[in-house]
Every structure is written in C-alpha cells, then in structure tokens.
C-alpha atoms as a printed R data frame, in Angstrom:
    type eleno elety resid chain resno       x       y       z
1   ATOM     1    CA   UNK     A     1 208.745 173.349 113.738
2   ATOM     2    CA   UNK     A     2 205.390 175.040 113.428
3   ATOM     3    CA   UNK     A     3 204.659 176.341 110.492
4   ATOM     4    CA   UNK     A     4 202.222 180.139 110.728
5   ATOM     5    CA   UNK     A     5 198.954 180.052 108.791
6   ATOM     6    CA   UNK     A     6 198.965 180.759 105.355
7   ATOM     7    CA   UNK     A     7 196.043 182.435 105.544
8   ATOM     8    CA   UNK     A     8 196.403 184.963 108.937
9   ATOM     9    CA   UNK     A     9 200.307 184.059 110.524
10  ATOM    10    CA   UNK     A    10 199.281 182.865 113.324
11  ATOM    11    CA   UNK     A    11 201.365 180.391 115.085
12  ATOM    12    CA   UNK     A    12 198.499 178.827 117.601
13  ATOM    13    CA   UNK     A    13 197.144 175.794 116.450
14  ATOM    14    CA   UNK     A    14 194.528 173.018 116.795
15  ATOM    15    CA   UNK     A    15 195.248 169.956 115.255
16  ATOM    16    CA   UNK     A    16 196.866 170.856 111.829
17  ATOM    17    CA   UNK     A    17 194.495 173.828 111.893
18  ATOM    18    CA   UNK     A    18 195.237 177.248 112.769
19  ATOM    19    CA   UNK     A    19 192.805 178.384 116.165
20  ATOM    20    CA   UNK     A    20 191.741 182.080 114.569
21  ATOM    21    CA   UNK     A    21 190.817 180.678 110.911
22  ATOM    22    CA   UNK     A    22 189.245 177.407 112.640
23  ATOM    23    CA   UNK     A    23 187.176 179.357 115.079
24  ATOM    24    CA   UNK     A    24 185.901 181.896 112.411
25  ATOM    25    CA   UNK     A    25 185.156 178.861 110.256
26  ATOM    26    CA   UNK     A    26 183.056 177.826 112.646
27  ATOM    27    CA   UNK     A    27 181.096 180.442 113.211
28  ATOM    28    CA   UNK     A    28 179.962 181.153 109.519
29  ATOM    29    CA   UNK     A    29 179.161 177.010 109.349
30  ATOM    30    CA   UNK     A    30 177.371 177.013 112.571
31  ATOM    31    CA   UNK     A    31 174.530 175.323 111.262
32  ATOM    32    CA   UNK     A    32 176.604 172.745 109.706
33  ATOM    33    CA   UNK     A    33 178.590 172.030 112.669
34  ATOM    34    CA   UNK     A    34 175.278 171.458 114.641
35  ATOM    35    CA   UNK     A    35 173.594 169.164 111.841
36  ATOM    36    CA   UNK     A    36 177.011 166.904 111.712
37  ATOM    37    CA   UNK     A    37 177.468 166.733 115.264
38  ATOM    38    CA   UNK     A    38 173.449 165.763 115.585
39  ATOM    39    CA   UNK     A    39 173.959 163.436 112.806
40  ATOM    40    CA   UNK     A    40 177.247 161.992 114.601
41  ATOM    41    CA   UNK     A    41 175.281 161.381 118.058
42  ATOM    42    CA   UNK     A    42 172.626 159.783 116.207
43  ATOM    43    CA   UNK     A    43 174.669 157.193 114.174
44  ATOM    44    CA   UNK     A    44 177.071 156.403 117.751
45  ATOM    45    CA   UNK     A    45 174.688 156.525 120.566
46  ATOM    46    CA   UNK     A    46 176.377 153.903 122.432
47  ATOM    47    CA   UNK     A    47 179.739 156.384 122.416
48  ATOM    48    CA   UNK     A    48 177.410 159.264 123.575
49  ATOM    49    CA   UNK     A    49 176.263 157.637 126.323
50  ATOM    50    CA   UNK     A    50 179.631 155.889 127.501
51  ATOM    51    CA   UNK     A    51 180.633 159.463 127.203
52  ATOM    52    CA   UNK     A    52 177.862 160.757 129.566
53  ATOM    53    CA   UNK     A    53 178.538 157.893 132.011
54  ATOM    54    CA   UNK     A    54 182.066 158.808 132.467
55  ATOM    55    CA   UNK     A    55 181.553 162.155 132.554
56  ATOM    56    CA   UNK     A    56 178.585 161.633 135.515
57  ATOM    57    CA   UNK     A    57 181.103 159.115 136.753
58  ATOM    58    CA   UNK     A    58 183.692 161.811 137.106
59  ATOM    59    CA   UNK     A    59 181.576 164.951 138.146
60  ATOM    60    CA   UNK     A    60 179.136 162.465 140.272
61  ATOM    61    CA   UNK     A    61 179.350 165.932 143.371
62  ATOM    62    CA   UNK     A    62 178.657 167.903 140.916
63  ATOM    63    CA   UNK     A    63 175.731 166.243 139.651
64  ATOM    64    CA   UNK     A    64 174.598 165.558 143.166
65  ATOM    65    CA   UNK     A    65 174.473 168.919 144.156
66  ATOM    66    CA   UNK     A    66 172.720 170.181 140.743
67  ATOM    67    CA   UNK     A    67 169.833 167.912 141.620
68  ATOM    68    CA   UNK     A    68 169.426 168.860 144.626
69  ATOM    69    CA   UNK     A    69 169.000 172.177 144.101
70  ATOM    70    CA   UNK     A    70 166.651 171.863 141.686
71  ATOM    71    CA   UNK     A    71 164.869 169.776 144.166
72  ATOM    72    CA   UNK     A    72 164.987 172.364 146.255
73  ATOM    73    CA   UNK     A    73 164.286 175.225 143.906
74  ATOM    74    CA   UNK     A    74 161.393 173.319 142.285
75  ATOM    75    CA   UNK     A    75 159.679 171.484 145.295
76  ATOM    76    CA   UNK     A    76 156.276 171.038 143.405
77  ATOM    77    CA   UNK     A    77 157.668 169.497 140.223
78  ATOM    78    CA   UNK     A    78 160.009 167.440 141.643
79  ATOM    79    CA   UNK     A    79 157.154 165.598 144.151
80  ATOM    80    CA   UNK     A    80 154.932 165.280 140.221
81  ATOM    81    CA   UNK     A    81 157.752 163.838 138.281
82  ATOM    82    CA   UNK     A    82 158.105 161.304 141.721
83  ATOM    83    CA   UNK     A    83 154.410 160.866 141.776
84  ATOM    84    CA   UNK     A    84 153.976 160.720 138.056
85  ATOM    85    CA   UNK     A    85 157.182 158.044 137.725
86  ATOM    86    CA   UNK     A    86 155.308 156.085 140.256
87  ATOM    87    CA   UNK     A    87 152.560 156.161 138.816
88  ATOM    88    CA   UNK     A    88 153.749 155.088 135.326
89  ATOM    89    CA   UNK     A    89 154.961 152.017 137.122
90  ATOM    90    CA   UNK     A    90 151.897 151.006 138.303
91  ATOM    91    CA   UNK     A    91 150.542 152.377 134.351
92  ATOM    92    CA   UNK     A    92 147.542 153.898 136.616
93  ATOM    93    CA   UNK     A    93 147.902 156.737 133.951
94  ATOM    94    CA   UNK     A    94 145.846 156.653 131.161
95  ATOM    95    CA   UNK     A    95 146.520 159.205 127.906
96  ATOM    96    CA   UNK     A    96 143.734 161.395 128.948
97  ATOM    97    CA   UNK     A    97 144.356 162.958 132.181
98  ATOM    98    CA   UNK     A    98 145.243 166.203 132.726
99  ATOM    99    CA   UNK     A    99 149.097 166.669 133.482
100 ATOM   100    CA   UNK     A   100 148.777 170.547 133.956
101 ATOM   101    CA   UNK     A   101 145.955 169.919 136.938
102 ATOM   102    CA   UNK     A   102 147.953 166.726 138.221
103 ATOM   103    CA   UNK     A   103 151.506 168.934 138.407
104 ATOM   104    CA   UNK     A   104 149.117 171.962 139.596
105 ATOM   105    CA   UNK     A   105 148.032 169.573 142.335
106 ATOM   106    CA   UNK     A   106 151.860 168.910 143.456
107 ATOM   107    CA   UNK     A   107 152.650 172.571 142.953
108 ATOM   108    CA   UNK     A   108 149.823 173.632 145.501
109 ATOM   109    CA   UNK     A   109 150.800 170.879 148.250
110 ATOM   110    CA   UNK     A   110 154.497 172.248 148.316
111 ATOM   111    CA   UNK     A   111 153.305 176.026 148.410
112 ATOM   112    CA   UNK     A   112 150.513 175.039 151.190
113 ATOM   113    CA   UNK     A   113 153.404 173.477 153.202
114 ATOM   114    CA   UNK     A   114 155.509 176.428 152.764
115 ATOM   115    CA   UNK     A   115 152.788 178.747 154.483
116 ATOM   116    CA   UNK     A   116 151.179 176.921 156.852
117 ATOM   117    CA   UNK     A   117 154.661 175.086 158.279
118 ATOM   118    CA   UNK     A   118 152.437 171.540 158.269
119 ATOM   119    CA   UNK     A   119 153.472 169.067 155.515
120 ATOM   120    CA   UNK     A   120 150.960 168.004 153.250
121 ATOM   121    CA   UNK     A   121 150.872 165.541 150.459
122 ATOM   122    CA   UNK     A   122 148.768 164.613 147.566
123 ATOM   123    CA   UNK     A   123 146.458 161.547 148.062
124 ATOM   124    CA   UNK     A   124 145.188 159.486 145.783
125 ATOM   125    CA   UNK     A   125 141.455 158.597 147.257
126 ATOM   126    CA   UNK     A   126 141.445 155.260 145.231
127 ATOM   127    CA   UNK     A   127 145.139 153.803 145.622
128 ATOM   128    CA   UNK     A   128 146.868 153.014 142.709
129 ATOM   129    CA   UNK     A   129 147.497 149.686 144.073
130 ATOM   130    CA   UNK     A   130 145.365 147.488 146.851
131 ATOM   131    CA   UNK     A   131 143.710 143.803 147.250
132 ATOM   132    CA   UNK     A   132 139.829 145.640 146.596
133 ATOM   133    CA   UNK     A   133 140.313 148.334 143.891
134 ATOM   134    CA   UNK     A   134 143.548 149.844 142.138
135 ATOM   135    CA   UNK     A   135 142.466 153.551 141.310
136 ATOM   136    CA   UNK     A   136 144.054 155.834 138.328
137 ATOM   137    CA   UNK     A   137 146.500 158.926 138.873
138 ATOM   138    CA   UNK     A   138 144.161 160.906 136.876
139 ATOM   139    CA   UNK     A   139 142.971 164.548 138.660
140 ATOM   140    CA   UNK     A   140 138.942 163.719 140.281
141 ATOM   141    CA   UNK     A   141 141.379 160.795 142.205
142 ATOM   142    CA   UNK     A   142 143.642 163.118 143.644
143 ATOM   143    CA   UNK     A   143 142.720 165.871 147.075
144 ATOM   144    CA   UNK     A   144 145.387 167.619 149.382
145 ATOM   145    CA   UNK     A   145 145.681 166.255 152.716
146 ATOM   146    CA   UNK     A   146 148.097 166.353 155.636
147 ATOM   147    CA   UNK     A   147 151.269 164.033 155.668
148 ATOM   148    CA   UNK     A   148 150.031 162.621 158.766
149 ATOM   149    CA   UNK     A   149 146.175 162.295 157.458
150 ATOM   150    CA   UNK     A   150 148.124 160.781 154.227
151 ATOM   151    CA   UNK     A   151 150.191 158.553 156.123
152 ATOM   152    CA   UNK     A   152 147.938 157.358 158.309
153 ATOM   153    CA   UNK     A   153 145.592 156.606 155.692
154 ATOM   154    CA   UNK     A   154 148.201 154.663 154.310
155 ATOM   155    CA   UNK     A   155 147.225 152.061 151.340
156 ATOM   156    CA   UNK     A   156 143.311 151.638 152.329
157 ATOM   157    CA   UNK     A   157 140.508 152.471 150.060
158 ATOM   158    CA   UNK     A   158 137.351 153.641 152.468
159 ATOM   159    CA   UNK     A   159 135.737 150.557 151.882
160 ATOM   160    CA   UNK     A   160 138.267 148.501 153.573
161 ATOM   161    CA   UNK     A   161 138.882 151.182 156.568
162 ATOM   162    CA   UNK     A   162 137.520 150.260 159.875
C-alpha cells in the first residue's frame, strides 16, 4: 500500500520519494545536483562511456541522421574538422597557425561551390606528405582550387611535376 506524502498527500512517487516534493527539491538544489552529478561522471568515467556506447548503440539512425545534417548544414566546418583531423595525423600542424584563417579557408571553398555550381577544394601547395618535401597545414600553404585542378594535382609538390 502506498503511503501519501507527509509533507503535500500526494500519492505519485519516485523511488521512496514523493514526485512534487522531489521535483521542487530539485529545483532549489540545482546547483548541487549539477556539482554531484559532475563529480559522479568524473569519479566513473568508464560507466559514462559504456553508457554513451549503448545509448549510440541503440539510437545508431538517430545519430546517423544528426550528423549528417550537420554535415549538411555546416559544409565549411565539417571539410576543416576533416582537413584539420588529417592533418593532426600527419602532426603537419604546428601551435602557431591560424585556425580562424585555416576554417575561413574551408568556409570560402564550400560557399564558392555553392555559387558557382563547380566543386572546389582547399590545396595544400606543399603536401603534407611526399618522397621530396612534407609541407605544414598552416594558412601561406593553403589556396582554393578546383576539385579537378586539386585532384589532378594529386600528391606532387611542383618540383616533382613534369
């Protein structure tokens, strides 16, 4: 038998709490609620991020679909972070270049496609990675050209082209 609150009547609860005088408890301890539950994450990461995994597991459309829109909503950013991930890889970024001009960069090669209707990529002059030179992804290495210009270029440096 369910016993009502002592403090408001009501019947509803959660866990041996009643829902009204829980929720309102909540709300004037907000701050404590968020510091425990940051402290709580902190001291069980591996149970946060089993938690994640099942829960991207679960909603894996879902999650699918998300990033593709953002993709989609965010063309420019989405080729940086790509170029910039690649880049990181190759650690052809060193501390000082300019991340505002580099994303800039990516930001003007998907609105330049957009008007003209011809694709065009960012190019590193100096590849990251060849036999003769491996260049930096820093901004006086990087100029707009056409996908096919880009492609055809492919991974030569202009000493090497014929």
């Amino acid at each position: 038998m369910i016993k009502p609150c002592k403090n408001c009547g009501s019947l509803e609860r959660v866990g041996r709490h009643c829902k009204p005088c829980n929720d309102e408890w909540k709300a004037t301890n907000c701050k404590k609620v968020k510091a425990y539950k940051a402290s709580w994450r902190k001291a069980n990461p591996e149970k946060v991020n089993a938690v994640k995994r099942a829960w991207n597991k679960a909603n894996r459309e879902k999650v699918v679909d998300n990033v593709k829109a953002w993709r989609l909503a965010n063309p420019g950013r989405a080729a940086a972070i790509a170029m910039r991930r690649r880049a990181a890889q190759f650690k052809a970024t060193p501390a000082w270049a300019d991340q505002e001009i580099i994303n800039l960069m990516y930001v003007i090669a998907a609105r330049v496609t957009l008007e003209t209707g011809v694709e065009h990529h960012v190019d590193h002059m100096v590849p990251l990675q060849n036999k003769i030179v491996c260049g930096l992804h820093v901004e006086p290495n990087l100029q707009l050209l056409t996908a096919y210009e880009n492609i055809s270029k492919n991974n030569k440096y202009w000493l090497d082209m014929p």
